[in-house]
PAFI-717377 format. One record per residue (C-alpha): x, y, z. Coordinates in nm, 2 decimals, decimal comma. Layout:
! PAFI-717377
+--------+--------+--------+
:      X :      Y :      Z :
+--------+--------+--------+
:      X :      Y :      Z :
...
+--------+--------+--------+
***
This chain:
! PAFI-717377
+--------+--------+--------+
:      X :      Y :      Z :
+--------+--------+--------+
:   1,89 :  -1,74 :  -2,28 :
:   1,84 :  -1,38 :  -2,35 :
:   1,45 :  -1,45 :  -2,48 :
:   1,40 :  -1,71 :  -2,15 :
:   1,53 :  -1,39 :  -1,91 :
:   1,32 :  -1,18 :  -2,06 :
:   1,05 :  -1,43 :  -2,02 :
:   1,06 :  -1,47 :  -1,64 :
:   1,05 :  -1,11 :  -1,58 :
:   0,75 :  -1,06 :  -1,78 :
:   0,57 :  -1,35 :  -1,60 :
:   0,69 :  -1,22 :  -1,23 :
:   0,53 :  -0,86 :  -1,27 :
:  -2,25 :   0,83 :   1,12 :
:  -2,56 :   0,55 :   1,23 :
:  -2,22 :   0,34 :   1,30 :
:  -2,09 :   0,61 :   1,52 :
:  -2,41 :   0,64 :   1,69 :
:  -2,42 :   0,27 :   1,75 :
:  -2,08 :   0,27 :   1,86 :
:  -2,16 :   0,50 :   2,12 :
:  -2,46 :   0,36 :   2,29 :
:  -2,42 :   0,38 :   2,66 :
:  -2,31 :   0,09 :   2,85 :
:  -2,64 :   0,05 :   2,96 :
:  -2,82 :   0,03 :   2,67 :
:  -2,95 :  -0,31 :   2,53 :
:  -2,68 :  -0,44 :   2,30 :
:  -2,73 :  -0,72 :   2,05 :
:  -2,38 :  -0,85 :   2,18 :
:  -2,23 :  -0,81 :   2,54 :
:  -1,99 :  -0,62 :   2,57 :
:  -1,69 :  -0,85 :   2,71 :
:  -1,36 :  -0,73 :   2,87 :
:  -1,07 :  -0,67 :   2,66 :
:  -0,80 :  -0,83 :   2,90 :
:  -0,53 :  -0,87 :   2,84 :
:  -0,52 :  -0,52 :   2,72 :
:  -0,53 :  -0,26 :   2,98 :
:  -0,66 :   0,04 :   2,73 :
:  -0,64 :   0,33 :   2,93 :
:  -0,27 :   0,19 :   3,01 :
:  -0,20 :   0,16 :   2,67 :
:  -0,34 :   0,49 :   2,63 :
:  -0,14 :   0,65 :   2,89 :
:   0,17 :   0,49 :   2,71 :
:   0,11 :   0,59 :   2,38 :
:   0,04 :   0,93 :   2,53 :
:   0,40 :   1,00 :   2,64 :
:   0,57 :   0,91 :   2,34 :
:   0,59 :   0,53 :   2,36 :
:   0,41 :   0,46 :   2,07 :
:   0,59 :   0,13 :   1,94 :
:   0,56 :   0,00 :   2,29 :
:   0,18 :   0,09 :   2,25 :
:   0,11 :  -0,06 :   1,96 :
:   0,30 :  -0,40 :   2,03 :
:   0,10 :  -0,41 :   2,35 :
:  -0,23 :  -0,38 :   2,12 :
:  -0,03 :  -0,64 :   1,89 :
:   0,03 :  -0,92 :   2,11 :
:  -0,35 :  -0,90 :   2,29 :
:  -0,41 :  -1,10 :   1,97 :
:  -0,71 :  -1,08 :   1,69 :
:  -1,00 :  -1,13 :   1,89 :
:  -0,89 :  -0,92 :   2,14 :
:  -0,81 :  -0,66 :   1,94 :
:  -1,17 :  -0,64 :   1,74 :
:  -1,33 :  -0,68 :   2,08 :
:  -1,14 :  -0,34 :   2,13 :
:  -1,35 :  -0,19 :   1,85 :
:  -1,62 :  -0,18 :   2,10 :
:  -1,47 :  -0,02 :   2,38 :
:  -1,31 :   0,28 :   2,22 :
:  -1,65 :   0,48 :   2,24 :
:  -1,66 :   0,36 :   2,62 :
:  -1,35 :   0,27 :   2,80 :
:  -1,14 :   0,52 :   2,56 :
:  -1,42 :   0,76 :   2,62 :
:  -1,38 :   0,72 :   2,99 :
:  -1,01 :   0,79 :   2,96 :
:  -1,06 :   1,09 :   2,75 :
:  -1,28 :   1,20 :   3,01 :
:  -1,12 :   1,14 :   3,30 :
:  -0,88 :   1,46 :   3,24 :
:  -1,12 :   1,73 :   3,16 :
:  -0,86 :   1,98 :   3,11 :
:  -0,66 :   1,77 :   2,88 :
:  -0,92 :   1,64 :   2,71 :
:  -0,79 :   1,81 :   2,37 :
:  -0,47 :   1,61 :   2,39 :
:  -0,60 :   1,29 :   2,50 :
:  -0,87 :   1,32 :   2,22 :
:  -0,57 :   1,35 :   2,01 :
:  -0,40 :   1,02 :   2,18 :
:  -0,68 :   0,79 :   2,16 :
:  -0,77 :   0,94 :   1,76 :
:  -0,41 :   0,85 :   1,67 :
:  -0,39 :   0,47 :   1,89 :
:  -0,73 :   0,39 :   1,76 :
:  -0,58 :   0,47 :   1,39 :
:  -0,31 :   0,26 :   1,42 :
:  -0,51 :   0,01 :   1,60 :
:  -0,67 :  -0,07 :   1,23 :
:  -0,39 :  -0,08 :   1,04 :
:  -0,26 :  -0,34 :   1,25 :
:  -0,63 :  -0,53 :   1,15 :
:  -0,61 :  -0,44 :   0,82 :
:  -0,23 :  -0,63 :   0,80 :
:  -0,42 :  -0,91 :   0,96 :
:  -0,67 :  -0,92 :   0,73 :
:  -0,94 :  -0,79 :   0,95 :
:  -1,04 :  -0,50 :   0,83 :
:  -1,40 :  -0,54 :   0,73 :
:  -1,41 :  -0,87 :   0,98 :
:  -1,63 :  -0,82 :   1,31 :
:  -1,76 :  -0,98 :   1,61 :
:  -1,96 :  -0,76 :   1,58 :
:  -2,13 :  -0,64 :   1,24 :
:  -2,21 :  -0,30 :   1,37 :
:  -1,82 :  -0,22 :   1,44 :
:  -1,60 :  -0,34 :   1,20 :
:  -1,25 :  -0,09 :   1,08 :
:  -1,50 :   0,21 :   1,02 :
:  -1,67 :   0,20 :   1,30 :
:  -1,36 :   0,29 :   1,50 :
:  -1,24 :   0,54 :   1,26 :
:  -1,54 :   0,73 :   1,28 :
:  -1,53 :   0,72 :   1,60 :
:  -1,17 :   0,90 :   1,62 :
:  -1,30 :   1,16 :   1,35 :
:  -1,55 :   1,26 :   1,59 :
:  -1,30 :   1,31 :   1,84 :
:  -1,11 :   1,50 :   1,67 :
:  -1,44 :   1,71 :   1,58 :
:  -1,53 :   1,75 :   1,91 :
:  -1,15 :   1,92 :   1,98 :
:  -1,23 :   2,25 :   1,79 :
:  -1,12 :   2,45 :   1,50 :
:  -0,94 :   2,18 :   1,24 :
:  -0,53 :   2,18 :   1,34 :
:  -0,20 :   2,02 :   1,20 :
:  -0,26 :   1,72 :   1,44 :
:  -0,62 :   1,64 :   1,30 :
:  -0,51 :   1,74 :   0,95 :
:  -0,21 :   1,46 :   1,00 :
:  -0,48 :   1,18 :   1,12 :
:  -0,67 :   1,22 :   0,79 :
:  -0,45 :   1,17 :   0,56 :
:  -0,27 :   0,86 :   0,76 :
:  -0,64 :   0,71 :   0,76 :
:  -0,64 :   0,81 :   0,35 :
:  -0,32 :   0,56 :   0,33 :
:  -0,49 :   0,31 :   0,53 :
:  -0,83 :   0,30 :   0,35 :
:  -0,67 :   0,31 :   0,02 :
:  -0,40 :   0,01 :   0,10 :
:  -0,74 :  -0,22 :   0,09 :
:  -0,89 :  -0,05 :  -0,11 :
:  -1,24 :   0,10 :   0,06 :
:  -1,26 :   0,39 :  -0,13 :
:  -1,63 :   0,36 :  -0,07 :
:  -1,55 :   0,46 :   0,31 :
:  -1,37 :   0,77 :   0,21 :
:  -1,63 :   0,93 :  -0,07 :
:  -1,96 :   0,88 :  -0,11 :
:  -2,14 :   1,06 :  -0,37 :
:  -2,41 :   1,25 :  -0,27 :
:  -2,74 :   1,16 :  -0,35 :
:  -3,02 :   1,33 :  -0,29 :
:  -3,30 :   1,02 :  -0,29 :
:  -3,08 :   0,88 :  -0,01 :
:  -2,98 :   0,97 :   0,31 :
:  -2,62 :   0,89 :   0,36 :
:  -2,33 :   0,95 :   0,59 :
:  -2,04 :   1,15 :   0,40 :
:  -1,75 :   0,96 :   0,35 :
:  -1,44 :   1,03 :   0,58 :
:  -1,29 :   1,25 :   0,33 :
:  -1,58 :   1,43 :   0,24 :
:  -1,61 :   1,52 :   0,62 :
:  -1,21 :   1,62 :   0,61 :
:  -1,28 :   1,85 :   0,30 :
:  -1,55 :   2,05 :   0,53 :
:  -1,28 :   2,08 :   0,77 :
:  -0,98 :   2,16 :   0,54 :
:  -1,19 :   2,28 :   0,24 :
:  -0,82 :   2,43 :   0,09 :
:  -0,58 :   2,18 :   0,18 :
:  -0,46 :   2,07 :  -0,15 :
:  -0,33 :   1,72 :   0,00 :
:  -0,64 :   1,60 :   0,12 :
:  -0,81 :   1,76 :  -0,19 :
:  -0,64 :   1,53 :  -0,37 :
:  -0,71 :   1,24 :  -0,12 :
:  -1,09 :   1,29 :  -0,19 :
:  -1,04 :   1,31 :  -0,56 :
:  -0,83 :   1,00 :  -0,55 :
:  -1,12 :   0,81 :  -0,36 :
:  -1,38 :   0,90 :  -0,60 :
:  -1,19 :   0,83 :  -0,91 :
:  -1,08 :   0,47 :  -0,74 :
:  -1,46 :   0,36 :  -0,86 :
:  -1,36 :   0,40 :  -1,21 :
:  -1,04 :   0,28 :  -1,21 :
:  -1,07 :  -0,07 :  -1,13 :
:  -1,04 :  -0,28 :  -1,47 :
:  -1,10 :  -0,66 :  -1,58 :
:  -0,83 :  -0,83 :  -1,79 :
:  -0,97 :  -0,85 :  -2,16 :
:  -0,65 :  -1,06 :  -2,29 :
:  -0,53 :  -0,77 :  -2,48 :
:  -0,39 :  -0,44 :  -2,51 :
:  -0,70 :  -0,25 :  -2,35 :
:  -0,86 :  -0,34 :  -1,99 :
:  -1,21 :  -0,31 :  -2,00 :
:  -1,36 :  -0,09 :  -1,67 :
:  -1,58 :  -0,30 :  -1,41 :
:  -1,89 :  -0,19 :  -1,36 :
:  -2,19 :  -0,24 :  -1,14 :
:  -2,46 :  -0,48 :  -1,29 :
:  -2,73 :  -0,25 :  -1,10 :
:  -2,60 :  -0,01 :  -1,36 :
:  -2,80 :  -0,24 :  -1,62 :
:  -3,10 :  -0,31 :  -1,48 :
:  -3,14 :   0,09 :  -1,32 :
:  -3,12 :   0,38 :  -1,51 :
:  -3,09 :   0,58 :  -1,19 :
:  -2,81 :   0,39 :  -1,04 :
:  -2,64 :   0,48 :  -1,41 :
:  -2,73 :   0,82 :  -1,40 :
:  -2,58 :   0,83 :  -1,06 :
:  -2,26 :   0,65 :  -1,11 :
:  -2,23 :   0,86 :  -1,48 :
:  -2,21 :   1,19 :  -1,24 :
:  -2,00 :   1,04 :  -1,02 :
:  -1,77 :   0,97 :  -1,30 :
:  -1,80 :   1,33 :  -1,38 :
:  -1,73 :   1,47 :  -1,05 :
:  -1,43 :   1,26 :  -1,01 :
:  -1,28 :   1,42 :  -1,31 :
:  -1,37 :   1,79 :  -1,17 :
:  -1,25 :   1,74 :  -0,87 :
:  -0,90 :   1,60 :  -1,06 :
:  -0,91 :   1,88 :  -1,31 :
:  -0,93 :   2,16 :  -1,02 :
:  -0,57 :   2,03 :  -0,90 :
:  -0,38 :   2,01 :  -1,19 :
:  -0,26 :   2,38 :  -1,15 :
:  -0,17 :   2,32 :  -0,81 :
:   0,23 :   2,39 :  -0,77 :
:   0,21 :   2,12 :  -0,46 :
:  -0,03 :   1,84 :  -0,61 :
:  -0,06 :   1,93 :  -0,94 :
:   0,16 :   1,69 :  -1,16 :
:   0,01 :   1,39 :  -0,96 :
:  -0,30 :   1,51 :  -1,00 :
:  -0,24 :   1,49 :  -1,38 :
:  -0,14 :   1,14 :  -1,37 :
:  -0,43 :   1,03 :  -1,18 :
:  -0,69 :   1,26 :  -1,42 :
:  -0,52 :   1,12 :  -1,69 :
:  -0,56 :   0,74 :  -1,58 :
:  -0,90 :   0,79 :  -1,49 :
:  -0,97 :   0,90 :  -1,86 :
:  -0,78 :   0,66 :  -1,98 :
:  -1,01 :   0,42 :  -1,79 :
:  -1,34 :   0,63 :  -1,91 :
:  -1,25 :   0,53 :  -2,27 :
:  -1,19 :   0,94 :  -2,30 :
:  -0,78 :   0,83 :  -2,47 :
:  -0,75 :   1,18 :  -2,61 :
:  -0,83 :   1,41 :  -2,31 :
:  -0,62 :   1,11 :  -2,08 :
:  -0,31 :   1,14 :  -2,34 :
:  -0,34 :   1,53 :  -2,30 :
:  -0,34 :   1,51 :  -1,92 :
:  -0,06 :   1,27 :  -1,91 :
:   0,17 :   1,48 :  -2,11 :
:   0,12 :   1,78 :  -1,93 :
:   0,19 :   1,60 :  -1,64 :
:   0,51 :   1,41 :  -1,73 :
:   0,62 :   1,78 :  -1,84 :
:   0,56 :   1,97 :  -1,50 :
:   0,70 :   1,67 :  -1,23 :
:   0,97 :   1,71 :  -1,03 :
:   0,96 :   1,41 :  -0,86 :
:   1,12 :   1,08 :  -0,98 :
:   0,78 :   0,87 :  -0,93 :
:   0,53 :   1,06 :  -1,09 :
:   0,72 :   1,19 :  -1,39 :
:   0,82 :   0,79 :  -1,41 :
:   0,43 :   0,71 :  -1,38 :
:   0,34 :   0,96 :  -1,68 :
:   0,53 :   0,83 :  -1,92 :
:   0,52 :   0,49 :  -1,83 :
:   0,08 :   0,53 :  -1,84 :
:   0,19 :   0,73 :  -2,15 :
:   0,36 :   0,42 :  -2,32 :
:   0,10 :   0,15 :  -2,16 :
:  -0,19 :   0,39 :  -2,33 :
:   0,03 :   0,37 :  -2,67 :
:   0,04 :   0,03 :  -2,67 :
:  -0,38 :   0,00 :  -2,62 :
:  -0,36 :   0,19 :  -2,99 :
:  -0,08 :   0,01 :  -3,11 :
:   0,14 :   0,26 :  -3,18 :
:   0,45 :   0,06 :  -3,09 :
:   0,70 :   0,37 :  -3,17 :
:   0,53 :   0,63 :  -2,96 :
:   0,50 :   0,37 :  -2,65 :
:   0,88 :   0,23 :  -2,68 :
:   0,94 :   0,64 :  -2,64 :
:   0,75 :   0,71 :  -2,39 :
:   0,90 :   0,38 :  -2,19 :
:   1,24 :   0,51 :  -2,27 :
:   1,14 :   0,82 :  -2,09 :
:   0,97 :   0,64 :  -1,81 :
:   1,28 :   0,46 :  -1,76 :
:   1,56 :   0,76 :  -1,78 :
:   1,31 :   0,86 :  -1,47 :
:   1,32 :   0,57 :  -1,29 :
:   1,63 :   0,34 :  -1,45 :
:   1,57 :  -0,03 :  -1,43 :
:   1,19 :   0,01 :  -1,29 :
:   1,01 :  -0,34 :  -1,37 :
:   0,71 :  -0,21 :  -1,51 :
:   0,83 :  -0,02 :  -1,80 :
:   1,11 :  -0,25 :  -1,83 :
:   0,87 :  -0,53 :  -1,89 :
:   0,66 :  -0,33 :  -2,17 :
:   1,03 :  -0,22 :  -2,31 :
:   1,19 :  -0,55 :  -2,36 :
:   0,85 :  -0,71 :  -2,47 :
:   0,85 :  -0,45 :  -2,70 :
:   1,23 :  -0,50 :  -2,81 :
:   1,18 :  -0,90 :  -2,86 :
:   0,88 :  -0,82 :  -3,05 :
:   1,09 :  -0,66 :  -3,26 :
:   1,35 :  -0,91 :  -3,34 :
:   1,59 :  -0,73 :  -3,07 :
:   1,71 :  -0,95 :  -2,81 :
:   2,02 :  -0,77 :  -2,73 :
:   1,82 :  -0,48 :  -2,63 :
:   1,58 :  -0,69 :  -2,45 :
:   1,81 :  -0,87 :  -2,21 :
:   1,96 :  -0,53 :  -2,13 :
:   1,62 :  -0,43 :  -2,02 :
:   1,53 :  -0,73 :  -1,81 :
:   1,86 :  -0,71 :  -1,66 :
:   1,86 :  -0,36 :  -1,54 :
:   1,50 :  -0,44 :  -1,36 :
:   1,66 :  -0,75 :  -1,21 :
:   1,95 :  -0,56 :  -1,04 :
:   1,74 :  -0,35 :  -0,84 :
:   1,68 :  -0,53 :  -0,57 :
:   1,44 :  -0,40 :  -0,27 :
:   1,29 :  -0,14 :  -0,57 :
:   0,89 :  -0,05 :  -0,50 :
:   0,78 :  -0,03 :  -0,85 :
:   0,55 :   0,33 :  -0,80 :
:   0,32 :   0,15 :  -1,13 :
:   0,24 :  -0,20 :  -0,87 :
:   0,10 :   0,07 :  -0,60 :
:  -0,06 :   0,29 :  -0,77 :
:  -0,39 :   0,14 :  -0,74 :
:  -0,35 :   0,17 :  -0,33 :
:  -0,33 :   0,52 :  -0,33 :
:  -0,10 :   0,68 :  -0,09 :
:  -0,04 :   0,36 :   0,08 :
:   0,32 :   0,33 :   0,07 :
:   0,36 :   0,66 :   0,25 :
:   0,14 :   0,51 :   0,54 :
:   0,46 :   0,46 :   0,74 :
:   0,57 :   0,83 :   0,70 :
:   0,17 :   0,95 :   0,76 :
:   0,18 :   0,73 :   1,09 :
:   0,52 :   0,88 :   1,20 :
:   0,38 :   1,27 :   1,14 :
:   0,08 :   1,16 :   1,33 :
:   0,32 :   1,03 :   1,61 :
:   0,48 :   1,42 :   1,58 :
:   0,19 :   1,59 :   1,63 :
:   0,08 :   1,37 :   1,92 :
:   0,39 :   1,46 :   2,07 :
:   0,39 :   1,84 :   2,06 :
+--------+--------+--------+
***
């Protein structure tokens, strides 16, 4: 019974902006329709005063072709409403930036993020679009600081990273990504430092079931055939880890910073420098989740050089953080049953079962800041309201 519990828990765990903003009477491969039964500037208007919820169910109900249809009228009809108050134009620049944000991530719950009627102006589009808004307000300010990192959360929760960083490259001639524009805005800001990092490590980070202990990374069959393109995406790699390794210090971000540094070399095949990282990092946290997310990569990296002992530590440790959290309780009572020890086992798998409602940090971590989208949103909703 003990063996069968532990069992089931194991098998349960910019040329778009410029397109955009072609004049009404410009030639357009696709006419532009109406968006009833949206009012925007209405909706606008409400969101504006402080009715947010009542905004965004209003953009909600118009329905899914409404609302990408609405992708297309945010660099005229929005523009017209931002216009249409010349000496609050700051504010309402503000307004439509934040509406138009949270206008996507009602897509992106639908499923539509990258889906279009129109190819030109799909999610990005509109968030570009709202960047230059903010742009066009003046110096950089809490409210604009707020809206990138709620667009950070959004991007990352499915998983665009390519929208947020793209690495320079000097044979082509590419738009920044939104966070590369942010860190020319807020070239100090620690948090959206760590943002940008983030996005450019995700490209390193995403690894293919091998059937064993170690993942192997997925790479870009260009990278085969070009020795450019691997040239390329070998700096990339590199810059990723600078731009990790120039936060780790940092009182604010530091520890995560760590964790994610420590991932990403874990994911380079670099297991020393990524069990260095991790350890400093599990030493300086002071919150729950990333000290639990140090040890528990601490134990999973263990495990990839079967060093049982050390990882049934490290999960211990994991767990004192974050009692009963299924990941590491997984990897503990696998561990234990290995072992001939299924007393310890079904006290493992019984703890993670009892914590009901938990968000497992480990399941998420892959999405970034993601699971703080609802708190980014609500400080965005502050600042609109100042």
């Amino acid at each position: 019974m003990r063996v069968a519990r532990v069992l089931v828990l194991m098998a349960s765990v910019a040329a778009v902006v410029a397109a955009a903003q072609r004049r009404p009477d410009q030639k357009q491969d696709i006419p532009l329709k109406p968006i009833a039964p949206l009012d925007l500037p209405g909706t606008l208007e409400m969101y504006g005063s402080g009715r947010f919820d009542e905004a965004v169910r209003a953009v909600a109900r118009a329905g899914d072709d409404v609302g990408r249809n609405l992708r297309r009228h945010w660099a005229i009809t929005g523009a017209a409403w931002i216009a249409a108050n010349a000496a609050d134009r700051p504010r309402r620049q503000l307004v439509a930036a934040a509406l138009a944000l949270e206008s996507e991530a009602l897509r992106a719950e639908r499923g539509g993020w990258r889906i279009s009627d129109n190819p030109l102006c799909a999610a990005a589009c509109v968030l570009d679009w709202a960047q230059q808004q903010l742009v066009e307000r003046g110096a950089p300010d809490a409210g604009e600081r707020a809206w990138y990192l709620a667009a950070a959360a959004l991007a990352s929760g499915v998983r665009d990273a390519r929208y947020l960083h793209r690495p320079i490259d000097p044979a082509r001639n590419v738009v920044p990504g939104l966070l590369d524009r942010a860190a020319m805005r807020f070239p100090d800001d620690p948090a959206l430092r760590l943002e940008r990092a983030m996005a450019a490590a995700a490209r390193f980070t995403t690894l293919i079931d091998t059937g064993t202990s170690r993942p192997v990374l997925a790479g870009n069959p260009l990278a085969r055939f070009s020795p450019d393109f691997a040239r390329l995406r070998d700096n990339s790699a590199a810059d990723a880890v600078a731009m990790l390794e120039s936060l780790v210090d940092d009182p604010a971000v530091g520890p995560e910073a760590g964790v994610r540094l420590g991932f990403l070399h874990w994911a380079l095949g670099n297991d020393e420098a990524a069990r260095t990282a991790l350890t400093t990092a599990a030493a300086r946290a002071t919150d729950a989740d990333v000290r639990f997310l140090a040890q528990f990569l601490i134990g999973w990296t263990d495990l990839a050089r079967d060093d049982n002992a050390a990882a049934a530590r490290a999960l211990d440790a994991a767990l004192t953080a974050r009692p009963g959290s299924q990941s590491a309780a997984v990897l503990s009572a696998a561990l234990a049953l290995r072992d001939g020890d299924a007393a310890t086992a079904d006290a493992a798998a019984t703890r993670a079962l009892e914590r009901h409602g938990d968000v497992d940090p480990w399941r998420l971590f892959l999405y970034g800041h993601h699971p703080r989208l609802t708190a980014l949103i609500a400080s965005l909703r502050a600042e609109v309201a100042k």
